[in-house]
SELUM-997422 format. One record per residue (C-alpha): residue number from 1; x, y, z. Coordinates in steps of 0.25 Angstrom, whole numbers. Layout:
N
(node NUM; (X; Y; Z));
...
***
This chain:
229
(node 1; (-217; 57; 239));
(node 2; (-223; 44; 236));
(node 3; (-229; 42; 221));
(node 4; (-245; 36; 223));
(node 5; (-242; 24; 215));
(node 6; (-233; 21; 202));
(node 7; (-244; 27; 192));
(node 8; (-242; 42; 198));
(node 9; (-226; 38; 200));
(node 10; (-226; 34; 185));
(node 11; (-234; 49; 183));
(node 12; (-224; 57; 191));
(node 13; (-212; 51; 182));
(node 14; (-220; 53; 168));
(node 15; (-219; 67; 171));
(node 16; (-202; 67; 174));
(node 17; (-202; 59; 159));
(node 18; (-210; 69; 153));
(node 19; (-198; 77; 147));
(node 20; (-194; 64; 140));
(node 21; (-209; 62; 133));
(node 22; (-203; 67; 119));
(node 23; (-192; 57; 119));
(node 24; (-194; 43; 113));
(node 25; (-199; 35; 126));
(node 26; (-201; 21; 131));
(node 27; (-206; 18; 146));
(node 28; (-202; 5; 152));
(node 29; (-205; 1; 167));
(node 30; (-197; -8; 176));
(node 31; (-206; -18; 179));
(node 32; (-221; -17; 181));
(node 33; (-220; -4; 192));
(node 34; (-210; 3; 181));
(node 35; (-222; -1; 171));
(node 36; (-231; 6; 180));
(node 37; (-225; 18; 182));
(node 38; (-220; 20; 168));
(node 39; (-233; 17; 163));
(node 40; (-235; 34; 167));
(node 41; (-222; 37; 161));
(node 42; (-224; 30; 148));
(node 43; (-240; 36; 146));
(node 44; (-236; 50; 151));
(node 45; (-224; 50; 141));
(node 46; (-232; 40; 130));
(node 47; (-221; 31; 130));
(node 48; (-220; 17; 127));
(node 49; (-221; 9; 139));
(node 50; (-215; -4; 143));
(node 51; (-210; -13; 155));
(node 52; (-195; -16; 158));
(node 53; (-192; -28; 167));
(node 54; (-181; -30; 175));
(node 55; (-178; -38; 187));
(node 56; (-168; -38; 200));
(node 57; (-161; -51; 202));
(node 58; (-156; -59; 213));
(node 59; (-142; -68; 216));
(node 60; (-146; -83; 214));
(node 61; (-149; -87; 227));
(node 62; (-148; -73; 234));
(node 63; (-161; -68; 235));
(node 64; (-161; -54; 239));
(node 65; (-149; -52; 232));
(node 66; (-150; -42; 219));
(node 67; (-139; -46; 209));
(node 68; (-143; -38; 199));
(node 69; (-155; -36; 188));
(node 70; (-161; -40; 174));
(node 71; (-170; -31; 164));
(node 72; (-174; -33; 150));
(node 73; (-166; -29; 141));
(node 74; (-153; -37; 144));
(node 75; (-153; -27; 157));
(node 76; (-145; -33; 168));
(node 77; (-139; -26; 184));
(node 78; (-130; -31; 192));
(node 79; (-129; -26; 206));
(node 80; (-114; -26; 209));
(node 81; (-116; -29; 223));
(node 82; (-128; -40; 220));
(node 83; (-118; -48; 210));
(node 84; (-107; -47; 223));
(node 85; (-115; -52; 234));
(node 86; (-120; -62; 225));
(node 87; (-114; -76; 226));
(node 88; (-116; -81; 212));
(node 89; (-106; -78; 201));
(node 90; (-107; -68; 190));
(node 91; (-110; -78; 180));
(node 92; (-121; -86; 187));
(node 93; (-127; -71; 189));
(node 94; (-129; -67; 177));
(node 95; (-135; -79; 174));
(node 96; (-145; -76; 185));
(node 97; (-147; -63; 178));
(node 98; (-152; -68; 166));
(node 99; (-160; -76; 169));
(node 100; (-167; -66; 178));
(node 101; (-168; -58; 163));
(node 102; (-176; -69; 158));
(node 103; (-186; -67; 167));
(node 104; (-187; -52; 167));
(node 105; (-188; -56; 151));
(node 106; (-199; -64; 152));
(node 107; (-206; -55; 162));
(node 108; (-207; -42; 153));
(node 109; (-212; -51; 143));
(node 110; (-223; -54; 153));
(node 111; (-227; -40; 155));
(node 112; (-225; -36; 139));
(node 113; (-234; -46; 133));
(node 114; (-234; -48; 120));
(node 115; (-228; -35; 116));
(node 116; (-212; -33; 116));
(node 117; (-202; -24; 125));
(node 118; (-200; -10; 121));
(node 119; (-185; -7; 115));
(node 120; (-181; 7; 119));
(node 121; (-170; 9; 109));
(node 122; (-169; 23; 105));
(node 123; (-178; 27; 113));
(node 124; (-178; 34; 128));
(node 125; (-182; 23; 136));
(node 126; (-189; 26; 153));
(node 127; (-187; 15; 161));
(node 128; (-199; 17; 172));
(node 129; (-197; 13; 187));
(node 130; (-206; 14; 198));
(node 131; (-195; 19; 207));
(node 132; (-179; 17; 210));
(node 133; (-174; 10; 223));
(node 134; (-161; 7; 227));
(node 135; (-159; -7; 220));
(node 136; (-167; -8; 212));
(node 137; (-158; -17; 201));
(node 138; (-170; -18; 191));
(node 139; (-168; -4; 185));
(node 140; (-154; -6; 182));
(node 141; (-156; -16; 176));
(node 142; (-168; -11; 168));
(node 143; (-161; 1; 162));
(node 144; (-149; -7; 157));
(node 145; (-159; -16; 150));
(node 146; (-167; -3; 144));
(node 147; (-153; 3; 141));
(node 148; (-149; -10; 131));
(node 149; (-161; -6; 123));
(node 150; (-154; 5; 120));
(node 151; (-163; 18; 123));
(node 152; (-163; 31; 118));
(node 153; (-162; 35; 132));
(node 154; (-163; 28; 145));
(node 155; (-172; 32; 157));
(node 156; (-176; 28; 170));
(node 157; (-187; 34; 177));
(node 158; (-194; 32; 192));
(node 159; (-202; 39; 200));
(node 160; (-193; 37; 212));
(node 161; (-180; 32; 214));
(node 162; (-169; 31; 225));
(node 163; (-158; 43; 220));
(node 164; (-146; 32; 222));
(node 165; (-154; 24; 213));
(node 166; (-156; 33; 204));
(node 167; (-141; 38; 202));
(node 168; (-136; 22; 201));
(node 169; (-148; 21; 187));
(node 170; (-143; 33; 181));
(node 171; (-130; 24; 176));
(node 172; (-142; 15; 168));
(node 173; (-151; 27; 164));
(node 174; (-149; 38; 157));
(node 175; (-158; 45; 164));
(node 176; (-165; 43; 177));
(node 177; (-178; 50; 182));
(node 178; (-186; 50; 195));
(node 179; (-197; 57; 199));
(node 180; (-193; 56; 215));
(node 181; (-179; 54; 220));
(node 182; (-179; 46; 234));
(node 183; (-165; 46; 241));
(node 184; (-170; 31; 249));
(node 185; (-182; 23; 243));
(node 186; (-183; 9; 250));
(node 187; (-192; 5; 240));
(node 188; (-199; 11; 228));
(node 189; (-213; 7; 233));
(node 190; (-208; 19; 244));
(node 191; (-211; 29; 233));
(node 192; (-226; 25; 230));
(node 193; (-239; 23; 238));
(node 194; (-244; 12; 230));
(node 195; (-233; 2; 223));
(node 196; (-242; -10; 222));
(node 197; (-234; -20; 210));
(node 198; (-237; -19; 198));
(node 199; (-243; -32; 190));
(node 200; (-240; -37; 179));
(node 201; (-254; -35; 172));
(node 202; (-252; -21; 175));
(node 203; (-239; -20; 168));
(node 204; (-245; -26; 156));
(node 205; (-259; -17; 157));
(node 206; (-250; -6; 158));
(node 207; (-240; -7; 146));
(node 208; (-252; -11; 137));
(node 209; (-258; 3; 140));
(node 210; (-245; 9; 138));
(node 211; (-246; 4; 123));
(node 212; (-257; 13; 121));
(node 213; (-249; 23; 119));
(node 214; (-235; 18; 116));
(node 215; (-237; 4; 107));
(node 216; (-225; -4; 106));
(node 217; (-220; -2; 90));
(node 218; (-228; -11; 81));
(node 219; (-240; -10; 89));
(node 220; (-252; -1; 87));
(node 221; (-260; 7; 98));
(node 222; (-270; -2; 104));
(node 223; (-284; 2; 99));
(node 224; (-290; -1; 113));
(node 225; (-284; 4; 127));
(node 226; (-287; 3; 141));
(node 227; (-283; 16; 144));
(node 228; (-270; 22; 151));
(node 229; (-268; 22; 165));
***
């Protein structure tokens, strides 16, 4: 089964959180495709809504090889076999590796604006994907970051996702849900009939709406809205 694009995938997995709707939630997408999808989860569930970033990164002068990733949040992966076939040393590593977390810094605030990160603490907190393949470092990453906020709870939650995958981010989450299991997906785009990238204007369109219905504390409900998606 292949969803129509991430709007009907972000649908199908609102309705797998629906027995969470009476606990204290916050949504966070990875990345602009988590964003989109998550947008469905977090107005289904009327959660607050909000975008976590996080970014694979590559040995110095290895292209191609994953060492490990960075999140917000102080979140940081490294891939045991990346760091061994790697030929810089540990220490000119993680070195790297901050400086990558810099950039994915400066790029949520990009994508936030003017208004400030959501804090999870106490609070069950969903991190949204668009889908789980093998490999994908970012999620790791991305949990560990979201766990040092110290949640309530901490979920992830895909529409689809590779099972081995899945097992390997049960260590990080303590809870995973997915609304189709795949034993082999080469890609995630293999899941969807439309999986055009997601702009940044898009992102930022999409979080404002979500503020209609879940404004960040300190910040009244906009008198004017453009309407929900």
């Amino acid at each position: 089964m292949r969803f129509r694009d991430r709007a009907e995938a972000g649908r199908r997995l609102a309705m797998l959180l629906r027995p969470y709707r009476e606990e204290a939630l916050q949504v966070f997408g990875l990345g602009g495709s988590g964003v989109r999808v998550g947008y469905e989860v977090a107005r289904t569930l009327e959660a607050p809504l909000d975008i976590w970033v996080a970014q694979q990164v590559e040995a110095p002068a290895q292209p191609g090889l994953e060492v490990g990733a960075v999140s917000e949040g102080e979140g940081f992966f490294l891939d045991v076999d990346g760091v061994r076939a790697a030929a810089a040393p540990a220490s000119e590593l993680t070195r790297w590796m901050d400086g990558h977390a810099g950039e994915v810094a400066l790029r949520a605030q990009r994508l936030r604006g003017i208004h400030s990160r959501w804090v999870p603490t106490g609070v069950t907190a969903v991190l949204v994907v668009d889908g789980i393949a093998a490999g994908d470092l970012r999620i790791h990453a991305a949990l560990r970051g979201l766990r040092r906020q110290v949640p309530k709870r901490l979920l992830l939650a895909a529409p689809v996702g590779v099972a081995g995958e899945l097992e390997r981010l049960r260590v990080e989450a303590d809870e995973v849900l997915c609304v189709q299991f795949s034993w082999e997906l080469g890609s995630v785009a293999q899941a969807y009939e439309a999986f055009a990238p997601v702009q940044s204007s898009e992102v930022r369109q999409l979080l404002a709406r979500a503020r209609q219905w879940a404004p960040p504390p300190g910040e009244g409900v906009p008198e004017q809205g453009g309407g929900w998606m």
